[in-house]
C-alpha positions in Angstrom: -155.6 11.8 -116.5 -155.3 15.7 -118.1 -157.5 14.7 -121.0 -160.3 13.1 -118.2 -159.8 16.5 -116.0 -160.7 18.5 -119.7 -163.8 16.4 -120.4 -165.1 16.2 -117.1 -166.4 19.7 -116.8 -167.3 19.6 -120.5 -169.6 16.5 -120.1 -170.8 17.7 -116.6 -172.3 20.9 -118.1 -173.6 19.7 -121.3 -176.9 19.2 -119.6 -177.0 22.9 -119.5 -176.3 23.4 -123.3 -179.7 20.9 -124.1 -182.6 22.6 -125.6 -185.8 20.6 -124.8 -186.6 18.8 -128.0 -190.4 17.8 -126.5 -191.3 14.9 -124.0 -188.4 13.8 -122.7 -185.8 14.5 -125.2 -183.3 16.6 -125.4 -181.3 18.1 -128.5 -178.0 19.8 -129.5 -177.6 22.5 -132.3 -175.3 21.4 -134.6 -173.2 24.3 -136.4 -173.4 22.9 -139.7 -172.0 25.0 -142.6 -172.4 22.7 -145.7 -170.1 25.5 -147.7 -167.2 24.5 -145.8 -165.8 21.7 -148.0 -162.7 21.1 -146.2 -165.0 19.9 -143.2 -166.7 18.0 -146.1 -163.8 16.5 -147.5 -163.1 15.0 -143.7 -166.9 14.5 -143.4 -166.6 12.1 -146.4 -163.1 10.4 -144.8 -164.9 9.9 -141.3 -168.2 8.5 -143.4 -166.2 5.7 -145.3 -164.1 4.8 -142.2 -166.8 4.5 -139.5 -170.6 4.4 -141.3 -170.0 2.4 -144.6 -169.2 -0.9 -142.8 -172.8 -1.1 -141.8 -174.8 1.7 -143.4 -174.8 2.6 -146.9 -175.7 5.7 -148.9 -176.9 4.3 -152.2 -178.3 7.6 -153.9 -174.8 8.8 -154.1 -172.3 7.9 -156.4 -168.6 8.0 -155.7 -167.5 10.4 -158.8 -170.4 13.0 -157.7 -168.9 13.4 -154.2 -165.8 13.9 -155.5 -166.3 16.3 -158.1 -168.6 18.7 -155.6 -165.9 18.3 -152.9 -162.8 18.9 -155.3 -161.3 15.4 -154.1 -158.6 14.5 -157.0 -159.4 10.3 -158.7 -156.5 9.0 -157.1 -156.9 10.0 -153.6 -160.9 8.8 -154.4 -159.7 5.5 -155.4 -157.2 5.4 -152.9 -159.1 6.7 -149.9 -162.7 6.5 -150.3 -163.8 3.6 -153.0 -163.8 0.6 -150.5 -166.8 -0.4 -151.3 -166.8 0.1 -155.6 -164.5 -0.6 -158.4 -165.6 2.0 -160.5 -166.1 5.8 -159.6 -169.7 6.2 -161.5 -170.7 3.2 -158.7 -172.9 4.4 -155.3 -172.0 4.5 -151.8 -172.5 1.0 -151.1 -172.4 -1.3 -147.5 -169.5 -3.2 -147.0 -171.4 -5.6 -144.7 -173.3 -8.3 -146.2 -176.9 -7.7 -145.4 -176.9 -11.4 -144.3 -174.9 -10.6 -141.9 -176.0 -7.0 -140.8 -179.6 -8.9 -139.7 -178.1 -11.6 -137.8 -176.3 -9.1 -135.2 -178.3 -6.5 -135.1 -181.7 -8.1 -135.4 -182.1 -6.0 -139.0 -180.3 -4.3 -140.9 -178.9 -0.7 -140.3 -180.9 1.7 -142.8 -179.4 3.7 -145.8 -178.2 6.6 -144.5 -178.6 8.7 -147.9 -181.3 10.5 -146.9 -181.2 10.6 -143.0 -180.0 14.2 -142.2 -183.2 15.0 -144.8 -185.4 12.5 -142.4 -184.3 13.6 -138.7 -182.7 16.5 -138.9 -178.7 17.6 -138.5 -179.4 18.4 -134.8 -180.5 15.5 -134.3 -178.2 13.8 -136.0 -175.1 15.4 -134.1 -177.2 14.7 -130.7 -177.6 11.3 -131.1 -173.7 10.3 -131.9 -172.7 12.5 -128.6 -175.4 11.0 -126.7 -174.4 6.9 -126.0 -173.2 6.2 -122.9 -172.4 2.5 -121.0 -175.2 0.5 -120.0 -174.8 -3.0 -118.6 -178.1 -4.1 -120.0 -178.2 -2.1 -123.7 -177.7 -3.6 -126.3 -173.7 -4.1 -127.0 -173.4 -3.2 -123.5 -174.5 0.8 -124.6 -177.2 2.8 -124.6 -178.6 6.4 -126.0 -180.4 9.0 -124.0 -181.6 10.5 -127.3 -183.0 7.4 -128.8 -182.8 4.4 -125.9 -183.1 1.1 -126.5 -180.6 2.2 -130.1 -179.5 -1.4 -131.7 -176.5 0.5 -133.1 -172.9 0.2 -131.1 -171.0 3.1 -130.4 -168.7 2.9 -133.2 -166.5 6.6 -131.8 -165.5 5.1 -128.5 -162.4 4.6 -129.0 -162.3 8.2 -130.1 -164.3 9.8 -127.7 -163.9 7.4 -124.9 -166.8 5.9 -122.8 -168.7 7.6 -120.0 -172.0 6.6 -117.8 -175.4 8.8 -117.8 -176.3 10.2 -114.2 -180.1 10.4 -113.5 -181.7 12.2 -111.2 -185.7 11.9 -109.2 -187.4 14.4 -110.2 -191.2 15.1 -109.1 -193.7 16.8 -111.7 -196.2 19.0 -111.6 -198.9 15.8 -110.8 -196.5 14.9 -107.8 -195.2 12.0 -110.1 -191.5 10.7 -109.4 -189.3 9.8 -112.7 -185.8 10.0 -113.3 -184.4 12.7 -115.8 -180.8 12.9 -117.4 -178.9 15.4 -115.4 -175.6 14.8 -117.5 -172.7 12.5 -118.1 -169.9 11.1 -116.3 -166.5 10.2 -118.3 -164.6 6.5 -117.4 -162.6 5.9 -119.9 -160.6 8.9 -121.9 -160.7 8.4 -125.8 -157.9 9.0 -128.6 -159.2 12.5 -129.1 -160.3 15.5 -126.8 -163.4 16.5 -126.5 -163.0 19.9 -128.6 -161.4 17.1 -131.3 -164.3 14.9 -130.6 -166.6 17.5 -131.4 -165.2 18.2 -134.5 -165.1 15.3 -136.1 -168.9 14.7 -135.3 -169.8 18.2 -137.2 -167.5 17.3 -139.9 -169.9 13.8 -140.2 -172.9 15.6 -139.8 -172.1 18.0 -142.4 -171.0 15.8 -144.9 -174.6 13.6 -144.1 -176.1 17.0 -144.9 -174.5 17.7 -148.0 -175.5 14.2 -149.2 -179.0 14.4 -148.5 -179.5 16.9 -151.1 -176.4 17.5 -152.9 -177.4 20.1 -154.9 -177.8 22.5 -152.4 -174.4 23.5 -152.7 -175.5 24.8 -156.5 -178.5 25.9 -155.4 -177.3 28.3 -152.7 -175.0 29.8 -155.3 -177.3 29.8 -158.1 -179.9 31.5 -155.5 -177.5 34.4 -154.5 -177.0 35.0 -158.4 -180.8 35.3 -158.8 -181.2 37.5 -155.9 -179.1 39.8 -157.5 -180.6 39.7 -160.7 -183.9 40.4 -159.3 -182.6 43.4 -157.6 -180.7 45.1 -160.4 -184.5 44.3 -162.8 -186.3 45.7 -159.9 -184.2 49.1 -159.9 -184.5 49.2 -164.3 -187.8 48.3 -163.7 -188.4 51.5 -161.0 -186.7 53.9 -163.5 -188.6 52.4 -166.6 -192.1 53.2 -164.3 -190.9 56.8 -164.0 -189.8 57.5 -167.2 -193.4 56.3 -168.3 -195.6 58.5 -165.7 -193.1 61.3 -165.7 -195.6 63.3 -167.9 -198.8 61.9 -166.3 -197.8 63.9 -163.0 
């Protein structure tokens, strides 16, 4: 009852907190930070416990995530290869894709590239977004992306709650109902503030692998930055020591 009393104002005025995304849809800002690898490291554990059952990430091999995340062999075996034997191996689905098209209708898309392809926001949107509908699919539905064929897979984490809708009239004098916010039913394993966390940790670590490189590059970039400011100050004082006679 104390965690429902703590989400219930938190859901109630997310509404407020949604930037208009175009049309109809609305969109969170997700505070990624990509340099953060401990959120990585827990981005990676929440990835192979809740996504690789259905999705896969097959342009990323085990022993690169590792080694860019500092995560030791044993604890990769141990923790994080479900789905390989050997390190050098990628991300692979656990589901056979048999399987994946006879209950969802098709099967779930790689996810390797999908922060690349929608976006973090919308990413960390859509997983705070599903909410119970009697006639969704799996009994759920998403204001972000309706109709979704995916189950809420972090119920039992965040708990389950119902959309409220409200008539609205536009400008033409048309009525339609708009989202005006959620309403929690059911508390989940984890508070809302611990909720929220673990989707930014996901996010981010769907981030990192989109382009994993971006962690070198951002470093390498600073490095070059600086070089180009300490040859811009030689290259100053070599320009005056050439027209210092001229003037």
């Amino acid at each position: 009852m104390n965690r429902l009393i703590v989400v219930l104002p938190l859901l109630l005025a997310m509404p407020a907190a949604l930037a208009s995304a175009g049309g109809d849809g609305i969109m969170l800002s997700a505070p990624n930070d990509v340099g953060n690898v401990a959120s990585l490291q827990r981005g990676a554990r929440n990835f192979v416990n809740y996504c690789l059952g259905c999705h896969s990430a097959k342009f990323v091999r085990y022993n690169r995530v590792a080694t860019d995340l500092g995560i030791a062999e044993s604890d990769l075996a141990e923790n994080l290869m479900w789905t390989a034997e050997k390190p050098h191996q990628t991300m692979d689905v656990a589901m056979p894709p048999g399987d994946a098209t006879r209950w969802f209708g098709r099967a779930p898309p790689d996810l390797s590239l999908i922060a690349r392809s929608r976006g973090t926001d919308w990413l960390y949107t859509y997983m705070k977004s599903f909410y119970v509908d009697a006639d969704g699919v799996f009994g759920v539905n998403n204001i972000l992306l309706p109709g979704a064929s995916m189950p809420n897979v972090l119920w039992e984490l965040e708990g389950s709650k119902s959309a409220v809708f409200e008539e609205v009239v536009d400008a033409d004098g048309n009525r339609h109902e708009s989202f005006a916010g959620f309403q929690p039913l059911q508390a989940g394993n984890l508070s809302a503030e611990e909720f929220d966390h673990f989707v930014v940790d996901l996010v981010n670590f769907l981030d990192y692998i989109g382009e994993p490189m971006q962690l070198r590059r951002q470093s390498l970039g600073i490095r070059v930055i600086a070089y180009l400011l300490v040859f811009l100050l030689l290259a100053f004082a070599l320009k005056k020591e050439y027209w210092k006679d001229v003037h």
